[in-house]
C-alpha atoms as one frame of an Amber mdcrd trajectory, in Angstrom:
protein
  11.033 -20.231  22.416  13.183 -18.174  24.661  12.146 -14.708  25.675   8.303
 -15.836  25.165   6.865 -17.356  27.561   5.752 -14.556  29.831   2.224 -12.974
  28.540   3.417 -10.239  25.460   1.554  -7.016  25.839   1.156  -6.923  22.253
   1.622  -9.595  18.815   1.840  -7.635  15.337   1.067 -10.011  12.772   2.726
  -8.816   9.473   6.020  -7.099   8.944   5.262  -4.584   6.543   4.737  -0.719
   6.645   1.627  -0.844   8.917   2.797  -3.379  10.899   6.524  -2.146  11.790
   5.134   1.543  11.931   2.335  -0.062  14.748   5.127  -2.183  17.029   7.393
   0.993  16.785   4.574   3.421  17.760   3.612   0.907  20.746   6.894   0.673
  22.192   8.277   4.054  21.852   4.910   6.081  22.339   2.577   3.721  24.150
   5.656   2.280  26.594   5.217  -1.531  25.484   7.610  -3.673  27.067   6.983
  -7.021  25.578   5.869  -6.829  21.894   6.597  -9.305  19.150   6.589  -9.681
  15.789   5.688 -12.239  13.509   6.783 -11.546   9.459   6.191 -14.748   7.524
   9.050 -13.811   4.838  12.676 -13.261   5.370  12.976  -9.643   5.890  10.669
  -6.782   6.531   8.306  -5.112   3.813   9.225  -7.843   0.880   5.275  -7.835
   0.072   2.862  -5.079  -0.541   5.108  -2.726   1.302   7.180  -2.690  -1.937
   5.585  -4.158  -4.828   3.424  -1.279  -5.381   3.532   2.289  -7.367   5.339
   3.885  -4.507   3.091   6.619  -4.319   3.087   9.067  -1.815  -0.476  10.581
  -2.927  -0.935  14.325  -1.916  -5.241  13.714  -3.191  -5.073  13.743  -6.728
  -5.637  10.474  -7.532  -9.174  10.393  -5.941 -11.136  13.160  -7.455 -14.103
  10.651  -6.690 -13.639  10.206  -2.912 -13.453  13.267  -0.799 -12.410  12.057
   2.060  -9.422   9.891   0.840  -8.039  12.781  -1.312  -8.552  15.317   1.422
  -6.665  12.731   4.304  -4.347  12.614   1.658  -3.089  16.103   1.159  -3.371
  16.515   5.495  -1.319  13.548   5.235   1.396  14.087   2.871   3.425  16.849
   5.178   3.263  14.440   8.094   5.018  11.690   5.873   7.298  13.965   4.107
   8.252  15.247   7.499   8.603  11.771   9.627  10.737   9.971   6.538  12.307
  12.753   4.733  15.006  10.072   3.917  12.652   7.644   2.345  10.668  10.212
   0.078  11.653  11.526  -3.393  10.914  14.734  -4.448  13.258  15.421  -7.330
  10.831  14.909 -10.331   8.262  16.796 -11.598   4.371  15.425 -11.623   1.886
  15.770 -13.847  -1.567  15.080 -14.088  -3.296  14.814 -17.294  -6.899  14.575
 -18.199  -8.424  12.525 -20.762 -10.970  14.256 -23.861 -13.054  11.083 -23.984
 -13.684   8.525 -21.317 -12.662  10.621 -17.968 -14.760  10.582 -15.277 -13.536
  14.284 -14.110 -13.255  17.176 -16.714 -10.292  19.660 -16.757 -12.618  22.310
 -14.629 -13.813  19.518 -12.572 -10.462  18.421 -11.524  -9.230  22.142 -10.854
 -12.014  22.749  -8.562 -11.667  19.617  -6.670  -8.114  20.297  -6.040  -8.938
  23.944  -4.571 -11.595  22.299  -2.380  -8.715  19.881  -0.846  -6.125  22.732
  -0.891  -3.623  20.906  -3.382  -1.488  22.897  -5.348  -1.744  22.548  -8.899
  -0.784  25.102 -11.934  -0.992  24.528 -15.983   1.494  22.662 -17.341   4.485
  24.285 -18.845   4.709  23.863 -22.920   7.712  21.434 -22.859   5.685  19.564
 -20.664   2.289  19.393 -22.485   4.203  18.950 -26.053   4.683  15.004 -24.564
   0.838  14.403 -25.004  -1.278  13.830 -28.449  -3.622  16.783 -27.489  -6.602
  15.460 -29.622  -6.218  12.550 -26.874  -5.623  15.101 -24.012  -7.819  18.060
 -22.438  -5.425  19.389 -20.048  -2.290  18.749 -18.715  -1.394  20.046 -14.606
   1.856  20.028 -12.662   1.440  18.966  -9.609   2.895  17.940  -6.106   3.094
  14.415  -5.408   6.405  12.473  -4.512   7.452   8.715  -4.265   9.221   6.575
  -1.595  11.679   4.236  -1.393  10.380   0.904   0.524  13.943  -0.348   1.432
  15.174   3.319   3.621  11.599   2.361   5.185  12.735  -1.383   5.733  15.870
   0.282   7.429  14.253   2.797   9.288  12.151   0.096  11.040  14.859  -2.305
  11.440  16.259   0.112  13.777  13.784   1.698  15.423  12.131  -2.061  16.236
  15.374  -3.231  17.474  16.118   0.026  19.807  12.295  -0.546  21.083  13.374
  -4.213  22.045  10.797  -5.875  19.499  11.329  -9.156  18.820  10.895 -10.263
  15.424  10.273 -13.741  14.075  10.932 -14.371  10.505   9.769 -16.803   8.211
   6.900 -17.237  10.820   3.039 -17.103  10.097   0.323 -16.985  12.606  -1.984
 -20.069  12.403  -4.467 -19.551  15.015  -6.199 -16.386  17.430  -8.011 -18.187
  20.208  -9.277 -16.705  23.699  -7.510 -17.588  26.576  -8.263 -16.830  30.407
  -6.744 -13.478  30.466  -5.025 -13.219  27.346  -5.462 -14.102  23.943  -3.733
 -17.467  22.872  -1.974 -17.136  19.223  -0.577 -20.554  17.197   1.889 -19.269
  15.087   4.372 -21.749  12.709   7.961 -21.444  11.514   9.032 -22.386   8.178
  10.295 -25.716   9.258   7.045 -26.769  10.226   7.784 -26.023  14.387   4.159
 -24.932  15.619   4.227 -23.180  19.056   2.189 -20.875  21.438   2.146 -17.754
  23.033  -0.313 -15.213  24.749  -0.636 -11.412  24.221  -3.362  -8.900  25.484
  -3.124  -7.052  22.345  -3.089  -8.883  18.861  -2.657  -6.510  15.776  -3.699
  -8.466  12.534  -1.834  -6.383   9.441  -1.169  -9.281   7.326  -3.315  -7.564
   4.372  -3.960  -9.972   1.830  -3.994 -12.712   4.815  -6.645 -10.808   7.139
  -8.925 -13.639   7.363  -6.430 -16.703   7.190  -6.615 -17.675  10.331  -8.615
 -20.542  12.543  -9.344 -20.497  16.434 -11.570 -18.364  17.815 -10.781 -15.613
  14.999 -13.879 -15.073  13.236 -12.670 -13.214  10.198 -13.062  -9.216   9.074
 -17.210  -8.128   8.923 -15.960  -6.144   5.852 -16.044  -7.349   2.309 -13.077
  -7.933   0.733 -11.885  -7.992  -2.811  -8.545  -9.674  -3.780  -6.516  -9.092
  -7.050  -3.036 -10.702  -8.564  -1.733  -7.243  -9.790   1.040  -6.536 -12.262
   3.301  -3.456 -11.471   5.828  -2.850 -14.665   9.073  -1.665 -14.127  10.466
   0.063 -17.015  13.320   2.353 -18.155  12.243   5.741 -19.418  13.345   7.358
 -22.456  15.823  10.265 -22.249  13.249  12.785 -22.810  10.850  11.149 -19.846
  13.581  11.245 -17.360  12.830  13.190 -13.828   9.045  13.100 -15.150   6.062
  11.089 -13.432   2.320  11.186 -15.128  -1.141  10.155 -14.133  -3.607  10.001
 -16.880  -7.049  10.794 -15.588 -10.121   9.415 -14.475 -10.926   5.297 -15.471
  -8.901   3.435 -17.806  -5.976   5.370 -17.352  -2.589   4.822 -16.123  -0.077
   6.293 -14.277   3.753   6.383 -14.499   6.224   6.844 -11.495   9.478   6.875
  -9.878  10.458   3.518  -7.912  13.402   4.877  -5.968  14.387   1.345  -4.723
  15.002  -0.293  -8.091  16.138   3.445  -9.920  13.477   2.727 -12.474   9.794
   4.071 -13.369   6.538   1.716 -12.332   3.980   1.896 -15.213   0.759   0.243
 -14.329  -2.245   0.358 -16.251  -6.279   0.700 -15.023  -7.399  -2.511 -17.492
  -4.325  -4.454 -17.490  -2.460  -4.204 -14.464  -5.219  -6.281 -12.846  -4.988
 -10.090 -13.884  -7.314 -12.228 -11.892  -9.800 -11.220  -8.839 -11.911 -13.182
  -6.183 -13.949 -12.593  -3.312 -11.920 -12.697  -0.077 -12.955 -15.778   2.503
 -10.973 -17.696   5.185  -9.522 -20.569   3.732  -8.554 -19.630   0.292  -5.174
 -18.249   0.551  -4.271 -15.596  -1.518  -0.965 -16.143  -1.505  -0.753 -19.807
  -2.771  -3.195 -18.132  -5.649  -0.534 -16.015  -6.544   2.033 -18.816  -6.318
   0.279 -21.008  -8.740  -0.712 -17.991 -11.205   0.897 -18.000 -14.710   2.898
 -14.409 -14.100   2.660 -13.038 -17.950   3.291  -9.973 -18.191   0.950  -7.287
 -20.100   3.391  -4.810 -20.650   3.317  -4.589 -24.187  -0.694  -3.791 -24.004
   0.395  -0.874 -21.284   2.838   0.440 -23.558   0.705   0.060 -26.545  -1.785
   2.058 -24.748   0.429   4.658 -22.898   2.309   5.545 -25.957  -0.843   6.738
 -28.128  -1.150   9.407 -25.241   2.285   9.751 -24.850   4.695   9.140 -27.914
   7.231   8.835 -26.226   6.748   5.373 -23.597   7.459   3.604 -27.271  10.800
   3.769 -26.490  11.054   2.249 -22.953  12.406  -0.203 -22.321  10.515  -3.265
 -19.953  13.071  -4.688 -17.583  10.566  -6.216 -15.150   7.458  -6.786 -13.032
   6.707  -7.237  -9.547   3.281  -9.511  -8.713   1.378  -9.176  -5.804  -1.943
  -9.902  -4.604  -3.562  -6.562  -3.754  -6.563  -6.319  -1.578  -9.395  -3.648
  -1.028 -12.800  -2.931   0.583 -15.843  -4.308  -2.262 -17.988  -1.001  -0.647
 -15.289   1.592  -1.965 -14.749  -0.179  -5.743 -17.289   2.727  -7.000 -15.693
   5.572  -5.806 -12.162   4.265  -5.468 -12.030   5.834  -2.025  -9.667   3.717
  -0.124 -10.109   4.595   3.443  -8.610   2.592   5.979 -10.213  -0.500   7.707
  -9.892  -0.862  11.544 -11.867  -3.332  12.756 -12.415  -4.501  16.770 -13.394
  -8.400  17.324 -15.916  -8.704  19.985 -15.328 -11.870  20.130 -11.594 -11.741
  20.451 -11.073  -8.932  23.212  -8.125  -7.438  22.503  -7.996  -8.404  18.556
  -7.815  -6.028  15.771  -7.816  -6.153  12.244  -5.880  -3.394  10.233  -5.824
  -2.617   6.898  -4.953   0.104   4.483  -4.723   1.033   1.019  -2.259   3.749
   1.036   1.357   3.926   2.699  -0.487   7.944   3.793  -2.812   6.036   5.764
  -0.590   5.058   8.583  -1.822   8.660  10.727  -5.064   7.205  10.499  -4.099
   4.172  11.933  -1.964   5.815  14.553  -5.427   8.053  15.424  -7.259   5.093
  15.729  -4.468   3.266  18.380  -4.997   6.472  20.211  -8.625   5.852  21.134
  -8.572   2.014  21.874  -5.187   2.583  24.154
């Protein structure tokens, strides 16, 4: 393979978000001449990247995890400011919380947000007259805002290409081994072509795919937890228009923007799950979510969603977007989802990276400060 057979000072594994955002930030901050990397679909961010709520959370969502809501709202500004172009703003956000079966009462929920320094006011009229109220304590407006994955796609396109990355498509990463100075990576092209090359840094952001590898890799110490997720995509009624909701806290749901399809992502705490397993090397996620039977549930969401809100009876379902979602079994109580960053002794040089919100990429960034 031309251009590759010198030792690479670093391999990214994985061509979404966290991955791009890490090859960029190595090149243009770090001074990285020879960095590659490997994307086993056709494009960048096709996976997790976008088939998600597009959320970019400001700490509401976690009233149970301090820490993740309060990197949150430090975090928002930062994104807001690096990708203005990727980030909508133009919709209003509300937060609602539940009579029966919350987890966080009205007062609760207005304290917590002081303690984090998020904004958050009552609800105008026109705003609360969209919720049953015998269903509804309190509704909040907010300040929360979406992204579009493709701008990010073609914000890293560029910036990768400018930092002379080299990116291999439709390529996955078979095997980490340890070499005499370097570490030896097996990677495979989708025409079956296995070759070899040898970095002093290897970056592991495949997500879902953390622990799919052989060698000398000896998988992530964390626990892992693996889901086939259902994200709808729906078209909002008129009177819904320019509006995204969060019902509050358990088996809620949440509404939102997805800029890069002009439509609104509903999913649903009990049925945008489907199936979920324990994460171990050799079961791969993605040929799990290849071989699942992709029904959708969106008439249960909208069943649900429209006793709180009358109005979701009238969208209309155009489609849904399956992924396999993955997060850390020791945060499933709280729903804190704090990144993972994890050193392999036994792979010097080898680090596994994974995180639960797009937000979480300055964590990342801090932690790529200290090892470099």
């Amino acid at each position: 393979m031309a251009g590759l057979d010198n030792v690479q000072d670093a391999l990214v594994i994985g061509g979404g978000f966290y991955g791009a955002a890490i090859a960029v930030y190595l090149t243009q901050q770090r001074g990285f001449k020879r960095v590659v990397l490997v994307e086993r679909e056709a494009a960048l961010m096709k996976r997790a990247s976008y088939n998600n709520q597009a959320r970019v959370h400001n700490g509401y969502h976690y009233p149970r995890s301090f820490t993740t809501a309060y990197r949150s709202r430090v975090n928002l500004p930062k994104f807001v400011r690096d990708w203005p172009e990727a980030v909508k703003q133009d919709f209003t956000k509300v937060y609602a919380i539940a009579r029966r079966n919350s987890k966080v009462t009205a007062k609760q929920f207005e304290r917590f947000c002081r303690d984090i320094g998020a904004a958050i006011q009552p609800a105008d009229a026109s705003l609360r007259d969209l919720f049953e109220p015998h269903l509804i304590e309190s509704v909040f407006q907010v300040e929360e805002y979406a992204f579009d994955t493709t701008k990010l796609a073609g914000w890293a396109e560029r910036e990768l290409r400018e930092g002379g990355v080299q990116i291999r498509y439709k390529t996955h990463v078979t095997a980490i081994s340890n070499g005499v100075d370097s570490l030896q990576i097996v990677f495979r092209s989708e025409d079956g072509v296995e070759q070899k090359i040898s970095s002093r840094y290897v970056f592991n952001c495949t997500y879902s795919g953390l622990n799919q590898f052989t060698g000398d890799f000896p998988g992530v110490g964390a626990g892992l937890k693996q889901e086939i997720t259902e994200m709808a995509l729906v078209q909002l009624p008129e009177s819904l228009n320019g509006i995204g909701v969060t019902v509050m806290d358990g088996p809620f749901f949440s509404m939102m923007p997805f800029p890069a399809r002009g439509l609104h992502t509903l999913s649903h705490v009990r049925y945008t799950p489907h199936l979920h397993w324990s994460d171990q090397q050799g079961v791969d996620p993605y040929k799990k979510l290849q071989d699942y039977d992709q029904f959708t549930r969106v008439d249960r969401m909208l069943r649900d969603t429209g006793r709180y809100i009358p109005e979701m009876l009238k969208a209309n379902y155009v489609d849904s977007l399956f992924e396999v979602k993955t997060v850390l079994v020791k945060n499933e109580s709280d729903d804190g989802r704090p990144i993972l960053f994890e050193k392999h002794e036994e792979l010097p040089g080898c680090y596994s990276v994974l995180g639960g919100k797009i937000d979480n990429i300055y964590d990342v960034l801090e932690k790529l400060v200290e090892i470099l």
